[in-house]
C-alpha positions as CSV (number, residue, x, y, z in Angstrom):
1,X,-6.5,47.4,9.2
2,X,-3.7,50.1,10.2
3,X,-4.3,53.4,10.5
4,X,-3.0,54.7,7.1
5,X,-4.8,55.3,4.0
6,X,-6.3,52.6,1.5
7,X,-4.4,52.0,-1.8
8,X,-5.9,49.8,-4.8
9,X,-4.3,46.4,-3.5
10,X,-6.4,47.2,-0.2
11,X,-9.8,47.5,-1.9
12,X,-9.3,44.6,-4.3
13,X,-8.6,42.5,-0.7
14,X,-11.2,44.0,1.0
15,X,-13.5,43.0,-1.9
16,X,-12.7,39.5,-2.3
17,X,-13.4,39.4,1.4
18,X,-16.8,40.6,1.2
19,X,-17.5,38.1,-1.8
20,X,-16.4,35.6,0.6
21,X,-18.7,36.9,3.4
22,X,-21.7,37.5,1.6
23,X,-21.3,33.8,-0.4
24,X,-21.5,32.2,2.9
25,X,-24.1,34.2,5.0
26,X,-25.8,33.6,1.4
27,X,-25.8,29.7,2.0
28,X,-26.0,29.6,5.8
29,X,-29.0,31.9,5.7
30,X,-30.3,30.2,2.7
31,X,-31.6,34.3,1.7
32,X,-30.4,35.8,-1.9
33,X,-28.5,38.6,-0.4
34,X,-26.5,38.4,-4.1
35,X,-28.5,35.8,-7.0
36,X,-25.7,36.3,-9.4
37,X,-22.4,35.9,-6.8
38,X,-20.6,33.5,-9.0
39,X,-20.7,35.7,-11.6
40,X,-20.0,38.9,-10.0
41,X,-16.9,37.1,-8.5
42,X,-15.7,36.3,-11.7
43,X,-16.0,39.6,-13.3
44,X,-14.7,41.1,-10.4
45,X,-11.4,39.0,-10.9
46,X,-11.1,41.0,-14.0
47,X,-12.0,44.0,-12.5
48,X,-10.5,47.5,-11.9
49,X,-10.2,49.0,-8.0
50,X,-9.1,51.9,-7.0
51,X,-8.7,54.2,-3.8
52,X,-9.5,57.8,-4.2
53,X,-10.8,60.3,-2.0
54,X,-14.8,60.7,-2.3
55,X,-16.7,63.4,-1.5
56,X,-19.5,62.4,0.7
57,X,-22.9,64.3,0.7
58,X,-23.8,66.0,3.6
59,X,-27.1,66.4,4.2
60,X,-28.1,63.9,1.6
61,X,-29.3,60.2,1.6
62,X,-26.8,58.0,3.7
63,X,-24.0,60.2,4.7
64,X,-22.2,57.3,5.4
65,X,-20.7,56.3,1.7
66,X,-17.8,55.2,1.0
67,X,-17.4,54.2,-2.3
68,X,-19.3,53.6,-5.9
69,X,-19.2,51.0,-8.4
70,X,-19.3,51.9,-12.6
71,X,-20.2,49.0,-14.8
72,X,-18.9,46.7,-15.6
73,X,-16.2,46.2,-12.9
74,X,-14.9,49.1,-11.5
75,X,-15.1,49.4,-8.2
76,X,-13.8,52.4,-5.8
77,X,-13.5,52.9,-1.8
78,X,-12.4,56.4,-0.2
79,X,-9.1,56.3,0.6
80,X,-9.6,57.5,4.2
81,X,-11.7,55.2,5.4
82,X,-9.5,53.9,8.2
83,X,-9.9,57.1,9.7
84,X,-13.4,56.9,9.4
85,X,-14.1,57.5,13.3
86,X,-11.8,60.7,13.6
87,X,-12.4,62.5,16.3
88,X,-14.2,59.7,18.5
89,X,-11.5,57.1,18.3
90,X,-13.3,54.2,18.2
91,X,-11.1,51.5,16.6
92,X,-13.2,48.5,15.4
93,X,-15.2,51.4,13.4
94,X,-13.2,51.6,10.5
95,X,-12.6,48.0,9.4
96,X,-16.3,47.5,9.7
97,X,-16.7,50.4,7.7
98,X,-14.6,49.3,5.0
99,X,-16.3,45.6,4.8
100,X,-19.4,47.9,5.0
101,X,-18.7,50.0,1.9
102,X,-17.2,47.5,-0.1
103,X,-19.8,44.9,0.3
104,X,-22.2,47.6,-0.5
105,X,-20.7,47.9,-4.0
106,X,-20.3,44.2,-4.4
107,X,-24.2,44.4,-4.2
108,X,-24.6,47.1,-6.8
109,X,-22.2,44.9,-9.2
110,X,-24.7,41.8,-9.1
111,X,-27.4,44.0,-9.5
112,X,-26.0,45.0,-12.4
113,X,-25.4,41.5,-13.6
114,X,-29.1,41.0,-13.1
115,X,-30.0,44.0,-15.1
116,X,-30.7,46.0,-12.6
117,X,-34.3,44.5,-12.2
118,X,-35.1,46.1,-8.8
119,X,-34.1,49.6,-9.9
120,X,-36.3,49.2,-13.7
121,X,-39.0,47.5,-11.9
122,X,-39.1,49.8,-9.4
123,X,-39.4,53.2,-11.4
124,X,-41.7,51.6,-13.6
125,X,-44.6,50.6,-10.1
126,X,-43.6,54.3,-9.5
127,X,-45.1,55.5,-12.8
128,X,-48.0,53.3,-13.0
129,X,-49.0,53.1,-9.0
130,X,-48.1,56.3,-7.2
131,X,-48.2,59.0,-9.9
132,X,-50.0,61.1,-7.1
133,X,-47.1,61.3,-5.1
134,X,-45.3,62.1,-7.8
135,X,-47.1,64.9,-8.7
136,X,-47.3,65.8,-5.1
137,X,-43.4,65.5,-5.2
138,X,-43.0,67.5,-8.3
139,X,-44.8,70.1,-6.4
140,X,-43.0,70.2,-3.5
141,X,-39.4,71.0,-5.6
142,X,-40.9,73.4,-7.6
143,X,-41.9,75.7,-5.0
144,X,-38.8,75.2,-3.5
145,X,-37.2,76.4,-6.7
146,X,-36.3,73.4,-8.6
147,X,-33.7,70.8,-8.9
148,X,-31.2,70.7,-11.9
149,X,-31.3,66.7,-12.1
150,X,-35.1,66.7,-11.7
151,X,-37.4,67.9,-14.4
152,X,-40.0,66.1,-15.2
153,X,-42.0,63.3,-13.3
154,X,-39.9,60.5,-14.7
155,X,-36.7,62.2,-13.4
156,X,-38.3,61.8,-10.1
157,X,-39.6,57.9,-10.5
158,X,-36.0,57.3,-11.3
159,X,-34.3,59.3,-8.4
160,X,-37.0,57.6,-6.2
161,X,-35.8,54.2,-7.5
162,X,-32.0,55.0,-7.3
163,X,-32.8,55.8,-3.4
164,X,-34.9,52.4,-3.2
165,X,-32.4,50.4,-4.4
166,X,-29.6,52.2,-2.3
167,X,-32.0,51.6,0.5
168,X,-32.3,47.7,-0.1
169,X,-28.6,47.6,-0.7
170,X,-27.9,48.9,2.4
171,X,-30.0,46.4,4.2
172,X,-28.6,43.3,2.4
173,X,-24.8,44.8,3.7
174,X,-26.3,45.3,7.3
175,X,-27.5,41.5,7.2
176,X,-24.7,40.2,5.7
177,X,-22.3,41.7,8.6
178,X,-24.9,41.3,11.3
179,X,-24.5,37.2,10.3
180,X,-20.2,37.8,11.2
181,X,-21.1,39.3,14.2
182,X,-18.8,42.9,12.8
183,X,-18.3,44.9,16.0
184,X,-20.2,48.4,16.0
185,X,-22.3,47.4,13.2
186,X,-25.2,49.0,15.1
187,X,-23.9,52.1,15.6
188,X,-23.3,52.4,11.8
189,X,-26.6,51.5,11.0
190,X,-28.1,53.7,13.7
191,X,-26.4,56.9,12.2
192,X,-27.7,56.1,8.6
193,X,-31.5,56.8,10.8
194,X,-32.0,60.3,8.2
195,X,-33.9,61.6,5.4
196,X,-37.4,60.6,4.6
197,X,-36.1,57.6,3.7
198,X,-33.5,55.5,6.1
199,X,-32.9,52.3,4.9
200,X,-33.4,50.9,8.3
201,X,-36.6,51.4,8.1
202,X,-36.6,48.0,6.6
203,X,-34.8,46.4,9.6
204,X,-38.6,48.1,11.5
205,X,-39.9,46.0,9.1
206,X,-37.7,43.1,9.9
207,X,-39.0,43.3,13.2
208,X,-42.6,43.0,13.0
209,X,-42.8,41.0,9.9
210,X,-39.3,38.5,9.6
211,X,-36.7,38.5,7.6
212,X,-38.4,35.9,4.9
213,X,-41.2,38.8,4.8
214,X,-38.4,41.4,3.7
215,X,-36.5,39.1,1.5
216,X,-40.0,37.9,-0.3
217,X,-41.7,40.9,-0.4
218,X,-39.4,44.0,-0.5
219,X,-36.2,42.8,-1.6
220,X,-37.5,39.7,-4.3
221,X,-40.9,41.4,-5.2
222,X,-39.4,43.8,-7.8
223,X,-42.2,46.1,-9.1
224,X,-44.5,45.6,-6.2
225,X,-43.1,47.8,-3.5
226,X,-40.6,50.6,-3.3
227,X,-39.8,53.7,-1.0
228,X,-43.6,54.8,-0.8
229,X,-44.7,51.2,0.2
230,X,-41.9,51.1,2.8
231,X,-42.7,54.2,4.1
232,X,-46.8,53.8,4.6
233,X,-45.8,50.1,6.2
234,X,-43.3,51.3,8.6
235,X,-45.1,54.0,9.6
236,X,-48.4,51.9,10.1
237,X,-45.7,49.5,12.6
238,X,-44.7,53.1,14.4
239,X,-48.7,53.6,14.9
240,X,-49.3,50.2,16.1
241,X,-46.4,50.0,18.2
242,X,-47.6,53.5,19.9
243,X,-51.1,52.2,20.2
244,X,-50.0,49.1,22.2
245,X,-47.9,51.8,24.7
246,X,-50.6,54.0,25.3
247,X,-52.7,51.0,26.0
């Protein structure tokens, strides 16, 4: 990828590519990094791409993205992308990047052709199994003077959701291009380690447990786990892992 700026012919590419990737690290690692790939391929031929420049958020959840999908098949990558390592230099960074963001929104389009099961069934264990960290939460953003989007406890199941399934989309990319070997992958993943919440808190997981455990548990166990669960498990691994030092 040259250093110049992506046009709409450069993401539909890139996004064919990432089908292509994901299908086969899909069969060769027999895990369903995308149930619903045939589909999503299909709609995506009919699909709309475009290549705008995107505000990122600072200071938010994964600083690092790139691009956003809108039902049914629209999907758009930040223009500047292959200049995504400005001021380092570091030139295999932004076409790993740009496989990066636009596999990420393949993800969210399958989800989507799924129904978005992870993200209902997510907010809905929320509601029914941690409504005393909601509460908690709700507490927390009030005394800090509120937050526009957030008003009520189910605003906050469903932002907590949104970030749980950003989180396991993440990881699902990150495996994917870990399988084809993209150079710097790790130090992509290593700078989305912010927030409460970084999805590679899962790869932790990974670690400790297997990839079969993630896949089973986190990723296919829709309404059984979410942010919280993650959270309270990886930080049992950190007190573990700490134990066995000191020892």
């Amino acid at each position: 990828m040259g250093r110049r700026e992506l046009t709409s012919e450069d993401v539909r590419r890139l996004v064919f590519e990432s089908i292509d990737l994901i299908t086969e690290a899909q069969r060769e690692l027999e895990l369903p990094l995308c149930p619903h790939i045939r589909v999503t391929n299909d709609r995506l031929k009919r699909g709309r791409f475009k290549a705008v420049p995107l505000k990122r958020r600072r200071g938010g959840a994964y600083q690092m993205t790139y691009g956003s999908f809108e039902p049914p098949a629209t999907i758009t990558l930040d223009r500047k992308i292959p200049f995504c390592d400005r001021p380092l230099d570091i030139p295999d960074i932004p076409n790993t990047m740009a496989h990066y963001a636009a596999s990420h929104e393949v993800i969210h389009a399958d989800d989507h052709i799924g129904g978005d099961t992870i993200y209902t069934a997510t907010r809905e264990h929320i509601i029914s199994d941690h409504m005393d960290k909601l509460v908690k939460g709700m507490e927390i953003i009030e005394n800090e003077g509120g937050c526009e989007p957030i008003r009520s406890l189910e605003d906050l199941a469903c932002f907590w959701a949104m970030q749980y399934v950003d989180m396991v989309t993440n990881y699902r990319v990150y495996v994917t291009l870990r399988h084809h070997n993209f150079p710097r992958l790790s130090m992509i993943w290593d700078n989305m380690d912010k927030g409460f919440f970084p999805p590679n808190m899962l790869t932790q997981i990974e670690g400790e447990r297997g990839i079969r455990y993630v896949f089973d548990v986190i990723v296919g166990g829709a309404g059984e786990y979410c942010l919280i669960d993650a959270l309270m498990e990886s930080k049992s691994i950190s007190e573990r892992n700490a134990c066995r030092y000191t020892v």
